[in-house]
N, C-alpha and C positions, 0 to 999 in steps of 0.2 A: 148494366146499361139502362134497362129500368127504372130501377130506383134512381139514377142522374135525371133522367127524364123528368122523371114525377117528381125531386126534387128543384129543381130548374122551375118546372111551372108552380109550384108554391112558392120559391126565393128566385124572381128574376136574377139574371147577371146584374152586376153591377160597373157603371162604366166605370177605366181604370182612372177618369181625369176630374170625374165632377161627382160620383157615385150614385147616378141617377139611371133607374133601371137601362135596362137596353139592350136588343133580340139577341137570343142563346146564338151563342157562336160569335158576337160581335167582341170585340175588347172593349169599343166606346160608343157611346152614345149617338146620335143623329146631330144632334145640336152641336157636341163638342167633333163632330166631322164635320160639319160644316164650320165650325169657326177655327180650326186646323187649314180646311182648305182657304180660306178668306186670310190667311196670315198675314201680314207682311212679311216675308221674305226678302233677301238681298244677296247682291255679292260686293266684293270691293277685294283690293288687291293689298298680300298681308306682307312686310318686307322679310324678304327672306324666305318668301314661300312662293308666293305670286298670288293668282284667284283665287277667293272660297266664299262660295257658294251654301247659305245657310236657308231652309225653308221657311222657320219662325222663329218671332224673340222667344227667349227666355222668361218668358213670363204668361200668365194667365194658364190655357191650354195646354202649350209649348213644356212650359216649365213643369206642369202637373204632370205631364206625360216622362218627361224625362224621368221623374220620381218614381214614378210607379215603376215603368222601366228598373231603374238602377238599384230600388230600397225596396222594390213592393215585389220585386222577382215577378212582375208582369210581362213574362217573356213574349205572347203575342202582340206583345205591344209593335216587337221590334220589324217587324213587314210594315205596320202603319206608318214608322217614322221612314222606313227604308221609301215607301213611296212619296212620301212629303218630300224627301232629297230627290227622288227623281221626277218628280215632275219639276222642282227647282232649276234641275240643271238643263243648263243649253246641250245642242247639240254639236261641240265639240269631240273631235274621235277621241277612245281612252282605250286602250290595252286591258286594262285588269284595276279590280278594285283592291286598296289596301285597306286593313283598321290600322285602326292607333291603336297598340299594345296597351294593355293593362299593365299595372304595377303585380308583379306574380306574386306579393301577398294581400292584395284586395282583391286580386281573380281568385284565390285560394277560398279569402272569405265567403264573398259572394256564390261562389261555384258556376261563376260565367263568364261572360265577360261582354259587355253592352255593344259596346262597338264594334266587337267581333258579329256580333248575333246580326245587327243592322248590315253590315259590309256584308253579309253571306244572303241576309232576303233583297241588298238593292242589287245585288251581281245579278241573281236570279233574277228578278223584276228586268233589267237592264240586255239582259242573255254574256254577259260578261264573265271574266275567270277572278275570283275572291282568290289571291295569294296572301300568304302568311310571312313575309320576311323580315319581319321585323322584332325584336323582343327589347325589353325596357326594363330596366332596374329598380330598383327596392328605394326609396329616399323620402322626401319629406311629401307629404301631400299635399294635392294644389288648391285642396280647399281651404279656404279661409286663408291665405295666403294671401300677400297685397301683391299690386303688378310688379313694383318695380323689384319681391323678393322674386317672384314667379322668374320674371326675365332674368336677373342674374343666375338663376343656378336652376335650370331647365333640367327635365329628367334625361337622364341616360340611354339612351337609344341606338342602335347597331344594327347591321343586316347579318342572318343568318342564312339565306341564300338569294340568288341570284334577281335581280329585279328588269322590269323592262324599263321601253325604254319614256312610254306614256301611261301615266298610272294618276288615279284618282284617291288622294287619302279621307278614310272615312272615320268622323266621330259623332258623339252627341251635341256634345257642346261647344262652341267658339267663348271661349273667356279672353285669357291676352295672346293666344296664338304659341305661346314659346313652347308648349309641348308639339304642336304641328311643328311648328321651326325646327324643333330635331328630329322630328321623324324624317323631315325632308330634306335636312342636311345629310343625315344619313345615307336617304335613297340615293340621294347627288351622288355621294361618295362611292358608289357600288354601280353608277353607270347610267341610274335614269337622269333623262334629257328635259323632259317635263314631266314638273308634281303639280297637279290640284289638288283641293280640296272640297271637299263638301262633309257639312254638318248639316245635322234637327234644326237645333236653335243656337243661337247669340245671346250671349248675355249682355247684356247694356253696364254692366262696371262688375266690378271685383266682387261687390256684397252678392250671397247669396246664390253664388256662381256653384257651377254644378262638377266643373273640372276644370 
């Protein structure tokens, strides 16, 4: 415990979004909290899904954040993003928060799984119940993929138990939406009445996209 102390005061943290010092125990910086909070944010209605609800673009802070997140295993990240989605959303009643599954050989890689991490701090954040009903199959990835392959051949997604019947899906990223679309086709299928969504950030086109 010491030795972190005294090492901490000779090597500040480093913020996960811009790498400029910033107080032990923080993830990010002052500056990159405040240009987090000033985001533009939006929502708009996805077909096939209805609402979602994103805090920031994909780009600048938004985008750095999700990286550190996903590639940099900056796990505290995921309460920061979790509160960006909640201060985004209205206040609409919601049952219980979903993630969006991972693909169980990039959860294997990573040994996480982001959306997971974010859906379990905005439950808490929210006082809501994070369920897990959903698991998702192995296929091509959605990186670097264009829309129009993304939308024909969307991942594989299923319930493995019981859903309500108002339920909030949560990921990082908004790209073309067709992995939401099956997670929410799904939930349809198994009984829930209303899906939302809420994401971090939006990507503004295909390049560069995060999922």
């Amino acid at each position: 415990m010491l030795a972190r102390a005294v090492s901490t005061l000779l090597a500040p943290p480093l913020c996960a979004a811009c790498a400029a010092p910033c107080p032990p125990g923080e993830p990010i910086c002052a500056n990159c909290r405040r240009a987090l909070a000033t985001a533009p944010g939006g929502s708009a209605d996805l077909p096939g899904l209805g609402p979602v609800t994103w805090a920031a673009p994909y780009r600048g802070v938004g985008r750095n954040l999700v990286t550190a997140l996903k590639f940099g295993h900056r796990l505290p990240l995921a309460p920061v993003l979790a509160r960006a989605i909640a201060a985004s959303l209205g206040p609409a009643p919601l049952a219980a928060i979903v993630p969006v599954p991972a693909a169980p050989s990039r959860r294997r890689r990573r040994g996480f799984d982001p959306a997971e991490l974010i859906a379990s701090a905005l439950a808490a954040e929210l006082g809501l119940r994070r369920l897990a009903p959903l698991e998702r199959g192995d296929g091509p990835r959605q990186v670097g993929r264009r829309r129009a392959e993304r939308l024909a051949d969307p991942p594989r997604v299923w319930t493995v138990a019981p859903v309500p019947e108002r339920l909030l899906l949560v990921d990082d990223v908004l790209t073309t939406g067709a992995t939401l679309r099956a997670c929410a086709a799904a939930l349809r299928r198994a009984g829930a009445l209303e899906v939302t969504a809420g994401v971090f950030a939006r990507a503004l086109g295909d390049r560069g996209a995060a999922a």
